[in-house]
N, C-alpha and C positions, 0 to 999 in steps of 0.2 A: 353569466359566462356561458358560451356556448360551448355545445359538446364536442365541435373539431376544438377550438384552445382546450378544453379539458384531455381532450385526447393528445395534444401536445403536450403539454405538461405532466402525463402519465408516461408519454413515452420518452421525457429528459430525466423523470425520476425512475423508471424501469433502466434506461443506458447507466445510471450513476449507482446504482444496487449491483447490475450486473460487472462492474470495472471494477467496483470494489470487492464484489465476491471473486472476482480473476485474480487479483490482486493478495489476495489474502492467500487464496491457494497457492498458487505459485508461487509468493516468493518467502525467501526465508529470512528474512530481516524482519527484526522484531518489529522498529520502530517502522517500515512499511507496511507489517502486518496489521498494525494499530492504524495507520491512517487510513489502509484498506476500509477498516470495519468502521472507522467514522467516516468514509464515505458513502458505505451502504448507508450508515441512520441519517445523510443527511437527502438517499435516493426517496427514504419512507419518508420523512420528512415534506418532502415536497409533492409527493402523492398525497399527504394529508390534507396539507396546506389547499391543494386544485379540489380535492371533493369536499372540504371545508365549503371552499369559495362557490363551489358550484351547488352546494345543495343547499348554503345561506344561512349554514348555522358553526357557531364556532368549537364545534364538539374535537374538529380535525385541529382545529390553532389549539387548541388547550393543550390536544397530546403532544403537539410540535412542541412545545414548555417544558412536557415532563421527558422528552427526548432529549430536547439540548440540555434542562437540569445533569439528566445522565452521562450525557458525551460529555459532557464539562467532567463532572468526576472520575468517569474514564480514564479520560487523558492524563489526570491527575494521578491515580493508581496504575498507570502505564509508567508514567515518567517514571516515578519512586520504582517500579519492578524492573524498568529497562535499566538504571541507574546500578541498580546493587545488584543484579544476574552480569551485568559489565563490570564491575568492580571483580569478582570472585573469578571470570572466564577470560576476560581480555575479548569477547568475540562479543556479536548479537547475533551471531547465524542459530537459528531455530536445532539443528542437527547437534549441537554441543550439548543439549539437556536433555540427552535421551533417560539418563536416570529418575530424572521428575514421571515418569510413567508408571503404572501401575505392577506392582511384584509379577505379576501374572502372563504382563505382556512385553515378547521379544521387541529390542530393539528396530525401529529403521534402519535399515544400511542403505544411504545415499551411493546412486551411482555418479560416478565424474562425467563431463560431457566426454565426447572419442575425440581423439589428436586426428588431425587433420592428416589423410591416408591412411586409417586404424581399419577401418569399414568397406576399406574400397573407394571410397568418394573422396573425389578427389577437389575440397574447394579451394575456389577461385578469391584470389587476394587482390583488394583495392587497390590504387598505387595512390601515393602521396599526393596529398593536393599542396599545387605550391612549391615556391621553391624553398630548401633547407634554411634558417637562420642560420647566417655566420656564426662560429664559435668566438668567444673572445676567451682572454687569458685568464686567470685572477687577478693580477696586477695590472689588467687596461681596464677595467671593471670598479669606475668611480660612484663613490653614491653622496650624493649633492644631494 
């Protein structure tokens, strides 16, 4: 392997670490928070894989095994924690479990985005692409 493909494949697994670390911070959905962070293991993953391949020994494949071993049980102890924190909240928004914190430390208070002229700014609204769908009635509304 040469050292430009090695440099390309460091910099598709360096793009895929850093989307999932954006990912992860930003948003507050459980279950996108969880695909976030298996998409950072799969950025190291594939930086393994290229200096594997480039320096000819399979020390990088072996830990790409004990990565995916891991995100495999990840996903598995995600699902089961995203499952029953939804069952008891009705939400998956990260903001509803401020109690899981430590006694010691004050809550996050989430700000709302600003209504549109709150700030001064005054934005600009898209107009409809298209033209509206006819409405029909309930009663012209056949299901064959």
């Amino acid at each position: 392997m040469s050292p430009a493909t090695l440099q390309n494949y460091l910099l598709v697994g360096a793009a895929l670490f850093a989307l999932g670390m954006v990912g992860f911070l930003t948003r507050r959905n459980m279950i996108l928070m969880f695909l976030s962070a298996e998409m950072m293991l799969q950025g190291v993953a594939v930086n393994l894989v290229a200096f594997a391949k480039y320096r000819g020994d399979l020390g990088g494949q072996a830990l790409v095994l004990f990565i995916l071993a891991v995100a495999a049980c990840e996903a598995a102890i995600a699902l089961a924690l995203i499952l029953m924190l939804y069952k008891r909240r009705k939400s998956l928004d990260i903001s509803a479990w401020q109690e899981l914190r430590e006694p010691d430390q004050e809550p996050v208070v989430d700000t709302e985005p600003l209504a549109a002229g709150e700030a001064g700014i005054d934005f600009q609204h898209l107009t409809p692409a298209g033209a509206a769908p006819a409405r029909k009635d309930a009663e012209e509304v056949s299901h064959v």
